[in-house]
N, CA, C and O atoms as a Maestro MAE file, in Angstrom:
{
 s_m_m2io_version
 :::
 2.0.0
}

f_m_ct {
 s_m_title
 :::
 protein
 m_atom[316] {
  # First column is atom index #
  i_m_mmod_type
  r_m_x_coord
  r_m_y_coord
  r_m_z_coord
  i_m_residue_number
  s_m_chain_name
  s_m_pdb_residue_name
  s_m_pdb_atom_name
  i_m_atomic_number
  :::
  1 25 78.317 97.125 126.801 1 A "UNK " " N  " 7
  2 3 78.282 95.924 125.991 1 A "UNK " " CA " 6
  3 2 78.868 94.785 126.815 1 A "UNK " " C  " 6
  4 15 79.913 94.920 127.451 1 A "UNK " " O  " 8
  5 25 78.168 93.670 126.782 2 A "UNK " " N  " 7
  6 3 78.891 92.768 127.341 2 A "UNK " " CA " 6
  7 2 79.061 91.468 126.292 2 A "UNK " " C  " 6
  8 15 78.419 91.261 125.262 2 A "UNK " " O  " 8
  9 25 80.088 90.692 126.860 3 A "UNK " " N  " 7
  10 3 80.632 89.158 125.994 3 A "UNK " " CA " 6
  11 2 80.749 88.141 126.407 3 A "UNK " " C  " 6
  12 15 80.558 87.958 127.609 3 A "UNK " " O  " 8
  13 25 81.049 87.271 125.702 4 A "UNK " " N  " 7
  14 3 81.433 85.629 125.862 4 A "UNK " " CA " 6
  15 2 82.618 85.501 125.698 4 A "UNK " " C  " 6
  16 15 83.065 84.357 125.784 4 A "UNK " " O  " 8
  17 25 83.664 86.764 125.367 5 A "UNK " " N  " 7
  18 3 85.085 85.857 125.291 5 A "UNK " " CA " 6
  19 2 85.796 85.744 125.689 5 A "UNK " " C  " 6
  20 15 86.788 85.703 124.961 5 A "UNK " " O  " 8
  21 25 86.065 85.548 127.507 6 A "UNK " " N  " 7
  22 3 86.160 85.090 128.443 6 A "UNK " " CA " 6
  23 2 86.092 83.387 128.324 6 A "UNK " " C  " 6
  24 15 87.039 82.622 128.504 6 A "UNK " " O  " 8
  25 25 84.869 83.069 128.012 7 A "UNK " " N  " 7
  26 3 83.867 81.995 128.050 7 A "UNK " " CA " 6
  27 2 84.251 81.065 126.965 7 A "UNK " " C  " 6
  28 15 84.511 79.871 127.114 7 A "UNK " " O  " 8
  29 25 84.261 81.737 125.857 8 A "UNK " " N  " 7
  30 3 85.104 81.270 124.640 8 A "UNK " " CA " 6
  31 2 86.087 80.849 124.507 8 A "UNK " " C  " 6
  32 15 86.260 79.840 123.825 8 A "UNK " " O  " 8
  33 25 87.387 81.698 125.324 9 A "UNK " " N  " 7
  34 3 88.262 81.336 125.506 9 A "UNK " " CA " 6
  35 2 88.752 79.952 125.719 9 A "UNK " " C  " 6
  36 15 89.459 79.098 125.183 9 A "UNK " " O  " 8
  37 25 87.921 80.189 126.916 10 A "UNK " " N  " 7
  38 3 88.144 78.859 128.176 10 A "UNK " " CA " 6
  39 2 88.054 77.810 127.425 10 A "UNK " " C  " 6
  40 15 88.978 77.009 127.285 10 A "UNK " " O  " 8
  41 25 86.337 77.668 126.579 11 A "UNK " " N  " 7
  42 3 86.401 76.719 125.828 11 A "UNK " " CA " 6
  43 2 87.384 75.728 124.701 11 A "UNK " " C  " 6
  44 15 87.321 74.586 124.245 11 A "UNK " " O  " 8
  45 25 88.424 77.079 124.560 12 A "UNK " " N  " 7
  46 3 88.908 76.331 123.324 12 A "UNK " " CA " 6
  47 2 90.209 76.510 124.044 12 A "UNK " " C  " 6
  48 15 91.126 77.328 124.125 12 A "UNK " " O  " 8
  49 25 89.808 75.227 124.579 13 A "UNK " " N  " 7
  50 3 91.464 74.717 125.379 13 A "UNK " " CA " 6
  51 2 92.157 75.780 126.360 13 A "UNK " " C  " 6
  52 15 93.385 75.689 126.382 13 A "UNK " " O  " 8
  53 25 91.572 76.809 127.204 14 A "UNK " " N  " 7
  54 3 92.211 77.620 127.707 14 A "UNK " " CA " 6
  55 2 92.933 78.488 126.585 14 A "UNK " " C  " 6
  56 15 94.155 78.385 126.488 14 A "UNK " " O  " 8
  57 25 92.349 79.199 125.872 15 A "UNK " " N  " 7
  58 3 93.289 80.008 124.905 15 A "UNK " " CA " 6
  59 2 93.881 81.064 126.124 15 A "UNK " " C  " 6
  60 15 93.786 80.737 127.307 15 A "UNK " " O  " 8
  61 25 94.312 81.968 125.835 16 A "UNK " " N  " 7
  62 3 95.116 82.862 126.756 16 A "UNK " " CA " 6
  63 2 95.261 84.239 126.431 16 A "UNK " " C  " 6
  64 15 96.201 84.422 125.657 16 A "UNK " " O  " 8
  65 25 94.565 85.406 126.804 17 A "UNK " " N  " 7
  66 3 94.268 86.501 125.922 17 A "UNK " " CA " 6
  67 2 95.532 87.057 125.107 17 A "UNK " " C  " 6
  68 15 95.417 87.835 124.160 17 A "UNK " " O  " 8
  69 25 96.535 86.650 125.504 18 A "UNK " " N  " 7
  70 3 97.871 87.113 124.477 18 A "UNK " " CA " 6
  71 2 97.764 86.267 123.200 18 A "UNK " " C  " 6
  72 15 97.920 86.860 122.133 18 A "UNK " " O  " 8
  73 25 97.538 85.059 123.190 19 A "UNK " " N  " 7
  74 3 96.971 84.301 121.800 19 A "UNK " " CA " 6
  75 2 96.219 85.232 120.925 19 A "UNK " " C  " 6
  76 15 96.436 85.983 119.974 19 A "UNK " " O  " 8
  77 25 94.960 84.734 121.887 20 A "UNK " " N  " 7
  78 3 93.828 85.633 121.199 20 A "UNK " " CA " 6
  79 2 93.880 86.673 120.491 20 A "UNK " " C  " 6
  80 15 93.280 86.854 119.431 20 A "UNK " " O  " 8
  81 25 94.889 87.707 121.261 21 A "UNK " " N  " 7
  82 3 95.152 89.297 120.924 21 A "UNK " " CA " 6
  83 2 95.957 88.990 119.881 21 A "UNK " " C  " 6
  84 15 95.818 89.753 118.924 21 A "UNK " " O  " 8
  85 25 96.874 87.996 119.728 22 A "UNK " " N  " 7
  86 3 97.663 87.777 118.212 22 A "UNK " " CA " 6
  87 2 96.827 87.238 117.213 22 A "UNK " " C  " 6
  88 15 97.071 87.527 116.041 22 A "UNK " " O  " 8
  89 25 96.069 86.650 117.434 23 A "UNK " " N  " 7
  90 3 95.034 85.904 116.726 23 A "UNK " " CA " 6
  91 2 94.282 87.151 115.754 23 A "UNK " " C  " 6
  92 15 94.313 87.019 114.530 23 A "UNK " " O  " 8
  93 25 93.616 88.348 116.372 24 A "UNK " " N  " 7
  94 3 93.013 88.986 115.864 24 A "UNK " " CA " 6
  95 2 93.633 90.254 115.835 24 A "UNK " " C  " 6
  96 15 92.867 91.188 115.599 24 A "UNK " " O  " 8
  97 25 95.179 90.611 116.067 25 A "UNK " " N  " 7
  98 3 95.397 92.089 116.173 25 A "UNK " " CA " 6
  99 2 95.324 92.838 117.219 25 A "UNK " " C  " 6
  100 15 94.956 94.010 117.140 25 A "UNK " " O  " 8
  101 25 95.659 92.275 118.321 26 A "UNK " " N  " 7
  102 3 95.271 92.923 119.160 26 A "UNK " " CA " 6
  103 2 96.055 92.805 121.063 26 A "UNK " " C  " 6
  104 15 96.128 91.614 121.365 26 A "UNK " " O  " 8
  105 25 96.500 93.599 122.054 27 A "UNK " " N  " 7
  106 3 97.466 93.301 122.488 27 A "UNK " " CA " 6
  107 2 96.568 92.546 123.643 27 A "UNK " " C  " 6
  108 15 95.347 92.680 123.725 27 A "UNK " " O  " 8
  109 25 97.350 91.745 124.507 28 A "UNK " " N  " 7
  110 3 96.558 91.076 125.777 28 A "UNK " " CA " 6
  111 2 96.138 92.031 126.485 28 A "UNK " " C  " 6
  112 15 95.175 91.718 127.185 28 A "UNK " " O  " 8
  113 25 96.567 93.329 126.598 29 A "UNK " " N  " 7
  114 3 95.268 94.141 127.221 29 A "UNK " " CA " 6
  115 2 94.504 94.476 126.819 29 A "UNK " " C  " 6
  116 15 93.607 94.653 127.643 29 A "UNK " " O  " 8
  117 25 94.230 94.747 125.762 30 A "UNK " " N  " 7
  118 3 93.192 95.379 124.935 30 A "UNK " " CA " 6
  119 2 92.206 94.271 124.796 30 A "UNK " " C  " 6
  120 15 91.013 94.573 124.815 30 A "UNK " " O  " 8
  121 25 92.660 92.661 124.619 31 A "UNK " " N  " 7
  122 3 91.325 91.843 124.937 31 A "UNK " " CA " 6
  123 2 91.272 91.517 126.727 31 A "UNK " " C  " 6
  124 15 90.533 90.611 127.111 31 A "UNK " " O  " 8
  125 25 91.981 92.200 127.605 32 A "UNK " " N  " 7
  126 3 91.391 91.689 129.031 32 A "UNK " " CA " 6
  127 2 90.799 92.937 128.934 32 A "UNK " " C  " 6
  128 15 89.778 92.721 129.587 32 A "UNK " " O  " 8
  129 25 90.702 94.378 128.489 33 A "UNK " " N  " 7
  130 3 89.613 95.243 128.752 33 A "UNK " " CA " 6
  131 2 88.800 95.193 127.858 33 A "UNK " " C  " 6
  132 15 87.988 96.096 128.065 33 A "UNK " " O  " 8
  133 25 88.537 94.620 126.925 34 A "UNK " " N  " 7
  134 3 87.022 93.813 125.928 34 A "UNK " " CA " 6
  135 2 86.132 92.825 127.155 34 A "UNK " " C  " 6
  136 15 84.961 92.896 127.527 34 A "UNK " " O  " 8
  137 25 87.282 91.889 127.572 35 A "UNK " " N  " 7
  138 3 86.588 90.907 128.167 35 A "UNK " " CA " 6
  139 2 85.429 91.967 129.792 35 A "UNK " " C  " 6
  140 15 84.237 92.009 130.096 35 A "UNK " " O  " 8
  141 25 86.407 92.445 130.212 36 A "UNK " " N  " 7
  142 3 86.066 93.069 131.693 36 A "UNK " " CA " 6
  143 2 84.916 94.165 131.245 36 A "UNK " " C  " 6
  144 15 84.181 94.700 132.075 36 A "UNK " " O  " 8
  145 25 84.850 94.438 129.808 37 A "UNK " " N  " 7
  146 3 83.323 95.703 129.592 37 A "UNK " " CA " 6
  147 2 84.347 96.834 129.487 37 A "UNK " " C  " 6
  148 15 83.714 97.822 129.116 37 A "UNK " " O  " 8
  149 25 85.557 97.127 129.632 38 A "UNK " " N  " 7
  150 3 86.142 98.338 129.990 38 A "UNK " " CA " 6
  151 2 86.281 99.008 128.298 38 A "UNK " " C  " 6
  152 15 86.133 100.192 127.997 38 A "UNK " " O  " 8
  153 25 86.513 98.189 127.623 39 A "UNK " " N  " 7
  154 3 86.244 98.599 125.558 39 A "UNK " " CA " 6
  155 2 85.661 97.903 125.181 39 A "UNK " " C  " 6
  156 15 85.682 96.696 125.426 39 A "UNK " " O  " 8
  157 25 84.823 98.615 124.318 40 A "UNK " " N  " 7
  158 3 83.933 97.906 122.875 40 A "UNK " " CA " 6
  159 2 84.826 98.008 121.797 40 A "UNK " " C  " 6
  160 15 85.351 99.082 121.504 40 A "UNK " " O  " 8
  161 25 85.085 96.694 121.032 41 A "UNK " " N  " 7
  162 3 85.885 96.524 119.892 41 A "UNK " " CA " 6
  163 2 84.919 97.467 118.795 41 A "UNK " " C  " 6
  164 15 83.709 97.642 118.653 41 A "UNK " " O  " 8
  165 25 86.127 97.951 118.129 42 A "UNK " " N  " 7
  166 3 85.342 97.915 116.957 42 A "UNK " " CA " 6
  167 2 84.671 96.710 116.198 42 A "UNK " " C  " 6
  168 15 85.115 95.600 116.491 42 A "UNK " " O  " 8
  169 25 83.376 96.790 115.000 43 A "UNK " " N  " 7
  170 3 82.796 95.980 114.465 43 A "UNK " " CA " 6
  171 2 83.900 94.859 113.793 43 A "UNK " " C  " 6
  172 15 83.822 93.636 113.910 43 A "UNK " " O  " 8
  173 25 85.140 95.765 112.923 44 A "UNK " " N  " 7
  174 3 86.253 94.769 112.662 44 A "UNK " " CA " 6
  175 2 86.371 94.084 113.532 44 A "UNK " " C  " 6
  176 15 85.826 92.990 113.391 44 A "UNK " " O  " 8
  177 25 86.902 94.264 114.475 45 A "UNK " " N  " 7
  178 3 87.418 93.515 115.598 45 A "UNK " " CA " 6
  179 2 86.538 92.210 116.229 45 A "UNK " " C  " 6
  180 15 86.847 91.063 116.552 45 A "UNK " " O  " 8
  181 25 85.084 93.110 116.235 46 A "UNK " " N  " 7
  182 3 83.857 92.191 116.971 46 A "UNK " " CA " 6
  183 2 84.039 90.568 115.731 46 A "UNK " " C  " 6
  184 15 84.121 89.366 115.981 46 A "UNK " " O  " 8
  185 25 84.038 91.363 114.405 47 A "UNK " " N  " 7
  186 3 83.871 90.104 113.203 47 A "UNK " " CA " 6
  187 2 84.772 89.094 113.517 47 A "UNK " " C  " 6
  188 15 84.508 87.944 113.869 47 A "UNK " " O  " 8
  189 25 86.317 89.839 113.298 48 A "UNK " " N  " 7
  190 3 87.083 89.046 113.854 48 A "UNK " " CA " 6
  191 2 87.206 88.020 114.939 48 A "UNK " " C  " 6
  192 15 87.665 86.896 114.734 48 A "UNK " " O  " 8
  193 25 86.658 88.569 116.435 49 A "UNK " " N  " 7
  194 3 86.573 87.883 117.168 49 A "UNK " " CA " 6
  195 2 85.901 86.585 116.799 49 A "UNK " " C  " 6
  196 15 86.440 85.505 116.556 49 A "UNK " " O  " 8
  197 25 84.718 86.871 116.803 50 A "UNK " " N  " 7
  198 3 83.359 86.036 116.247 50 A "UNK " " CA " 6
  199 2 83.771 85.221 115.158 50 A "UNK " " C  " 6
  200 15 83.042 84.252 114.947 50 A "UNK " " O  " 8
  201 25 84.678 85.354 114.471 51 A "UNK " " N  " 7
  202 3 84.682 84.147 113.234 51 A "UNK " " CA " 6
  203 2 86.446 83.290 113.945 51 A "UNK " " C  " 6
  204 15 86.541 82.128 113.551 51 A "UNK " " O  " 8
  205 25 86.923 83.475 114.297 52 A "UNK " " N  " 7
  206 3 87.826 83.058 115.393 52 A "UNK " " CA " 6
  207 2 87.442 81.895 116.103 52 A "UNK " " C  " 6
  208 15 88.264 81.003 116.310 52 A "UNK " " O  " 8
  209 25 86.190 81.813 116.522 53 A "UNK " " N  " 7
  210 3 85.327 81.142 117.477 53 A "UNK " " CA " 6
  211 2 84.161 80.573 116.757 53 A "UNK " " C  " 6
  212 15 83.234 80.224 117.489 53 A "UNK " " O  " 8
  213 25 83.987 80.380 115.299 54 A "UNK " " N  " 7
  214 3 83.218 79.818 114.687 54 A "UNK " " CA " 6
  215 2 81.389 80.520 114.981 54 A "UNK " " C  " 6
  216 15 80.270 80.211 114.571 54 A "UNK " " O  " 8
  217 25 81.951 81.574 115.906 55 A "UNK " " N  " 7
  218 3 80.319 82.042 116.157 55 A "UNK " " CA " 6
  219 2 80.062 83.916 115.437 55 A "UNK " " C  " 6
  220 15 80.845 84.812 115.121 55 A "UNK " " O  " 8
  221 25 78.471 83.764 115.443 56 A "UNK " " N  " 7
  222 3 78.224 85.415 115.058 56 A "UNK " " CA " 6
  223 2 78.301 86.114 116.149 56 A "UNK " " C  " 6
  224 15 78.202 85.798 117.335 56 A "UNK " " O  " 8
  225 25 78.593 87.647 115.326 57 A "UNK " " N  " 7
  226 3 78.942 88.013 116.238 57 A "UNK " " CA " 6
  227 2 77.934 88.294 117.610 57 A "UNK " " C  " 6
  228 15 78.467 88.453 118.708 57 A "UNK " " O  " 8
  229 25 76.673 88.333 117.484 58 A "UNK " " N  " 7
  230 3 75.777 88.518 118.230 58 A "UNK " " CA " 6
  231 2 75.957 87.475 119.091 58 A "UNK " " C  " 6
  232 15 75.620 87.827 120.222 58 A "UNK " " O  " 8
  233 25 76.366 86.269 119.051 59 A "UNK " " N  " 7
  234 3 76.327 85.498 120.015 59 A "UNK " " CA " 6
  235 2 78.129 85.563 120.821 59 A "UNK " " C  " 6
  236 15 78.661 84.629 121.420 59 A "UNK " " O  " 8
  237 25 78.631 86.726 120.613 60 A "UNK " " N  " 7
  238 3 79.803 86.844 121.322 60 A "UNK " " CA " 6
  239 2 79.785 88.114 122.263 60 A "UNK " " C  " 6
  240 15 80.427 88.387 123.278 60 A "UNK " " O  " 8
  241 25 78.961 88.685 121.659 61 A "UNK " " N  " 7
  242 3 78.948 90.536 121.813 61 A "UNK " " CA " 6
  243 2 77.459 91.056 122.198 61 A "UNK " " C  " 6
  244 15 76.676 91.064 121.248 61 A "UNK " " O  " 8
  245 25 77.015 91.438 123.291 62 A "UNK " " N  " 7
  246 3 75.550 91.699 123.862 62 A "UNK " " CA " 6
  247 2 75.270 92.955 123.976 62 A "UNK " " C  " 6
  248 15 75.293 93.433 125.110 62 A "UNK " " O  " 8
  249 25 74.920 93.850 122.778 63 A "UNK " " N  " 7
  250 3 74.860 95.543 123.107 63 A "UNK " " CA " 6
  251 2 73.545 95.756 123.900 63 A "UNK " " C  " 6
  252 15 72.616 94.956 123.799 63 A "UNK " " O  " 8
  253 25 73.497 96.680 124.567 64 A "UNK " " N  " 7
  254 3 72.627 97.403 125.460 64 A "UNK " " CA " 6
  255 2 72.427 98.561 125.281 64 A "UNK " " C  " 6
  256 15 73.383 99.289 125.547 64 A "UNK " " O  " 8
  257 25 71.300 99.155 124.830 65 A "UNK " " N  " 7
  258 3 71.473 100.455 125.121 65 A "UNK " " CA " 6
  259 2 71.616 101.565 126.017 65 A "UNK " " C  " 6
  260 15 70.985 101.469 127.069 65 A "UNK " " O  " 8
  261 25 72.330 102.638 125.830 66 A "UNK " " N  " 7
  262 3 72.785 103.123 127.376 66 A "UNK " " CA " 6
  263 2 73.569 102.535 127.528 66 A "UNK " " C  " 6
  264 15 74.182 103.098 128.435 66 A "UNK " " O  " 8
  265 25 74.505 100.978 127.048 67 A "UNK " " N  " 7
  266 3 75.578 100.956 127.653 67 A "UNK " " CA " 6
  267 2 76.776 101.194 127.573 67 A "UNK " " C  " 6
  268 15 77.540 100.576 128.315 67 A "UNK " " O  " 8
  269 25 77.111 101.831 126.961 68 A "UNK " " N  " 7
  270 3 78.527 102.546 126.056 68 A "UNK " " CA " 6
  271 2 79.258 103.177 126.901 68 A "UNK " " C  " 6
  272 15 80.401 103.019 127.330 68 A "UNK " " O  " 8
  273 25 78.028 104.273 127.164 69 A "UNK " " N  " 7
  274 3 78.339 105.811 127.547 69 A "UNK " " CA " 6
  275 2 79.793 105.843 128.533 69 A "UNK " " C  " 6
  276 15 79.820 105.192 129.577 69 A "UNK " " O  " 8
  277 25 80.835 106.566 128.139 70 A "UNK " " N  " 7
  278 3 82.367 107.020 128.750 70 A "UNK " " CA " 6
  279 2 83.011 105.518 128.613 70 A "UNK " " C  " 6
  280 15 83.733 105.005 129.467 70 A "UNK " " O  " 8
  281 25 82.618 104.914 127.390 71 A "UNK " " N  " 7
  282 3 83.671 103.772 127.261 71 A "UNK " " CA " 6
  283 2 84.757 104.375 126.121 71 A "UNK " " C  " 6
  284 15 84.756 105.499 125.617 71 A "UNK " " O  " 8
  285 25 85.889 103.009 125.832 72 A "UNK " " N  " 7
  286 3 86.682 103.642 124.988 72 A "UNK " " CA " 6
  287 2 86.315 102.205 123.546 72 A "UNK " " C  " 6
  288 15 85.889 101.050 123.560 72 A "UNK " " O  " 8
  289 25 86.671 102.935 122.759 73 A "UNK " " N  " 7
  290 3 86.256 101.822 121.561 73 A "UNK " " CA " 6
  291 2 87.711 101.179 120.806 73 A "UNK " " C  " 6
  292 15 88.502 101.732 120.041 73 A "UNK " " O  " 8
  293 25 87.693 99.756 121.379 74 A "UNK " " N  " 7
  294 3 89.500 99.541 120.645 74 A "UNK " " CA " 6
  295 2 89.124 98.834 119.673 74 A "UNK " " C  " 6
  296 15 88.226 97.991 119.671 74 A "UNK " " O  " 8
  297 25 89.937 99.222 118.648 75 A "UNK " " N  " 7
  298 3 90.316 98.727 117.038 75 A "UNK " " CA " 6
  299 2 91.745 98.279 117.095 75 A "UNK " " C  " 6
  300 15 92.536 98.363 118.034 75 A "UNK " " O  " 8
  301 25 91.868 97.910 116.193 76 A "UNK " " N  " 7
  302 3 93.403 96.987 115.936 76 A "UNK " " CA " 6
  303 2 94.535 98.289 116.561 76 A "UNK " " C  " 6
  304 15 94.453 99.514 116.468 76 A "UNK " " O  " 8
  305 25 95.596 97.384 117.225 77 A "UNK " " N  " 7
  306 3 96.504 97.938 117.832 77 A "UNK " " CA " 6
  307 2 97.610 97.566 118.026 77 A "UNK " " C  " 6
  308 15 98.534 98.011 118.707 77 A "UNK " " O  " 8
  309 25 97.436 96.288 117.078 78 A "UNK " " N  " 7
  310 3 98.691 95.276 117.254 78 A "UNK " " CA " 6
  311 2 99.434 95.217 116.060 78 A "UNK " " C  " 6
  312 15 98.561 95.081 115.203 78 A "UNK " " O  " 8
  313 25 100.396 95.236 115.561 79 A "UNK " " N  " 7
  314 3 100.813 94.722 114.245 79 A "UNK " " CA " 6
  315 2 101.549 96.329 113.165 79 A "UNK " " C  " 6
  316 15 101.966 96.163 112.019 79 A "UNK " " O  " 8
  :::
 }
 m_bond[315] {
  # First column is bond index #
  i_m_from
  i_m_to
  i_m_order
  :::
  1 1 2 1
  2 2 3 1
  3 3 4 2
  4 3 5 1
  5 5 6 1
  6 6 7 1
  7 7 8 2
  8 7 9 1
  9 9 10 1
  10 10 11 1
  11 11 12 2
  12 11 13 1
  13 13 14 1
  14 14 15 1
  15 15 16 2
  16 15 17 1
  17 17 18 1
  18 18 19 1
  19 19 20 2
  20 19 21 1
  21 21 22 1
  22 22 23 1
  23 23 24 2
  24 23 25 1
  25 25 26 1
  26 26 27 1
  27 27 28 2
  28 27 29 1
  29 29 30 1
  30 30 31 1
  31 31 32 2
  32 31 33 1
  33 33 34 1
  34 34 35 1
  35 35 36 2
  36 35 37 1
  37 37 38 1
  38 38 39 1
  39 39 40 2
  40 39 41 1
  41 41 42 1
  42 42 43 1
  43 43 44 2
  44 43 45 1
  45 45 46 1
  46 46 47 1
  47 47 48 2
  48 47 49 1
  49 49 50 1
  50 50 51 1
  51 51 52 2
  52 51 53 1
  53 53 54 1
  54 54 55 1
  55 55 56 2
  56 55 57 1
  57 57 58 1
  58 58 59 1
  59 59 60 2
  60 59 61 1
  61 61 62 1
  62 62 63 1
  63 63 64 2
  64 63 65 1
  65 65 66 1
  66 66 67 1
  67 67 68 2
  68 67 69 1
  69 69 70 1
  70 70 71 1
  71 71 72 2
  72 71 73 1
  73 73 74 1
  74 74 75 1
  75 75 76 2
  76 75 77 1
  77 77 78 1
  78 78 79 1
  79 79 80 2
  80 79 81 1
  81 81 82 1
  82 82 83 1
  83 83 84 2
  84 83 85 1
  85 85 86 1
  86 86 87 1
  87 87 88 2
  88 87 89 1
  89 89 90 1
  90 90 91 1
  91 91 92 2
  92 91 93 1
  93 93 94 1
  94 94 95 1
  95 95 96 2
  96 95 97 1
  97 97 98 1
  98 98 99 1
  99 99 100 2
  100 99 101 1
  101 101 102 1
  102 102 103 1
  103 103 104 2
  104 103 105 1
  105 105 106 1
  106 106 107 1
  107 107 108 2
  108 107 109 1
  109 109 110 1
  110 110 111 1
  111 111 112 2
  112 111 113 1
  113 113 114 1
  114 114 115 1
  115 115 116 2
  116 115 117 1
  117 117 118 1
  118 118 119 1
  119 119 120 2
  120 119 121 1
  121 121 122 1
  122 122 123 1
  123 123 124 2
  124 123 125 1
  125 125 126 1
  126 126 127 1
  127 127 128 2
  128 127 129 1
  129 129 130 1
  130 130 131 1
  131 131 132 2
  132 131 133 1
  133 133 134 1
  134 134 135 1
  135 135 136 2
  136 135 137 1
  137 137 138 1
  138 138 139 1
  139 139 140 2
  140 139 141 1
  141 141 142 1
  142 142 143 1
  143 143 144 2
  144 143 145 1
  145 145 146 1
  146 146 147 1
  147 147 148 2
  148 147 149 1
  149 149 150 1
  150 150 151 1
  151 151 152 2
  152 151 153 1
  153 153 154 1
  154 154 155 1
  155 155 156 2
  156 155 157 1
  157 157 158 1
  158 158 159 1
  159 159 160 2
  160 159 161 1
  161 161 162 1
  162 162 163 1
  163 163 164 2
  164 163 165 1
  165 165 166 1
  166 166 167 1
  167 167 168 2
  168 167 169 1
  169 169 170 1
  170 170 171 1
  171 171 172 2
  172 171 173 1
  173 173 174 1
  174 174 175 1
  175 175 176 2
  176 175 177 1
  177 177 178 1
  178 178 179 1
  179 179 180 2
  180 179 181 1
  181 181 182 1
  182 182 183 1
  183 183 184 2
  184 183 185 1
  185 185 186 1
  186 186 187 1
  187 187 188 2
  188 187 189 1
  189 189 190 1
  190 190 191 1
  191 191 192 2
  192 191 193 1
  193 193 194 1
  194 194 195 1
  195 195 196 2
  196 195 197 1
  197 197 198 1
  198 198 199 1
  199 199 200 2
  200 199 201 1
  201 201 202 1
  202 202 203 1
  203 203 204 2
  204 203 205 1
  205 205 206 1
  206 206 207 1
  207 207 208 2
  208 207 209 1
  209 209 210 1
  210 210 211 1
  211 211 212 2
  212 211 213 1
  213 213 214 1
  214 214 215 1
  215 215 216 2
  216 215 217 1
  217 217 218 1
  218 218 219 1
  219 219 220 2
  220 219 221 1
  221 221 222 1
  222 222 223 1
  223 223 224 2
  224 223 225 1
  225 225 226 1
  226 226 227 1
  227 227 228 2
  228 227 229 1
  229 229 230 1
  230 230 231 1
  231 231 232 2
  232 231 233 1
  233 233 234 1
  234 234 235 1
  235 235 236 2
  236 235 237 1
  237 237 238 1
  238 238 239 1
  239 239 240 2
  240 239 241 1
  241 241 242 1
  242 242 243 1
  243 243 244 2
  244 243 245 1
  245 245 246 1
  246 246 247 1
  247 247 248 2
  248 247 249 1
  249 249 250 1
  250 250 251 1
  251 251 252 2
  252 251 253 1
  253 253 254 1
  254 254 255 1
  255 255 256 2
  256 255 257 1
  257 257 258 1
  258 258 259 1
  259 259 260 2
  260 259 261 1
  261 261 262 1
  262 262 263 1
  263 263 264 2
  264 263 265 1
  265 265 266 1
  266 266 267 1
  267 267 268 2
  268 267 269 1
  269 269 270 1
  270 270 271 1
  271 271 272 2
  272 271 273 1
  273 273 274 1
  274 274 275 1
  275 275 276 2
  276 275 277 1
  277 277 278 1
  278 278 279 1
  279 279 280 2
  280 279 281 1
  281 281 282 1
  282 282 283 1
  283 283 284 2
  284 283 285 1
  285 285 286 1
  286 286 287 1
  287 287 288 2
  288 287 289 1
  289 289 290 1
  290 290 291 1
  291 291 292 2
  292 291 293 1
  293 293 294 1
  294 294 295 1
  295 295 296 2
  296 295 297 1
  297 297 298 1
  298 298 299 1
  299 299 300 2
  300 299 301 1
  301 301 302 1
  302 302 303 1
  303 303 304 2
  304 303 305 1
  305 305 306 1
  306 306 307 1
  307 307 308 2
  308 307 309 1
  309 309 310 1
  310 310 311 1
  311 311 312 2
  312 311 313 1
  313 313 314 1
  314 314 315 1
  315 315 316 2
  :::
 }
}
């Protein structure tokens, strides 16, 4: 799976993935390995992200098929 919220980030004033990760639950690593492909959020998480950023989630989150395979899937981990 790949994303925009890297891209997103940037946009909104340099957010800073430790924000972010407070923003939605989640620790600054767990969104620098979202961002890098290394985890697929869960769908919570994806929503979350995506309404965070005023966008759907499809336009944050790019599934592929075949592209998963030996990833890890992070859900909330913060809080």
């Amino acid at each position: 799976m790949t994303n925009e919220v890297r891209l997103l980030r940037f946009l909104a004033q340099d957010m800073t993935q430790a924000e972010l990760g407070k923003r939605v639950g989640l620790t600054r690593q767990t969104i620098a390995a979202i961002e890098q492909g290394r985890y697929s959020p869960s769908l919570d998480v994806a929503f979350r992200i995506a309404h965070l950023f005023g966008k759907r989630v499809d336009e944050v989150f790019h599934w592929q098929p075949g592209g998963d395979q030996g990833m890890e899937t992070a859900s909330s981990d913060a809080g």
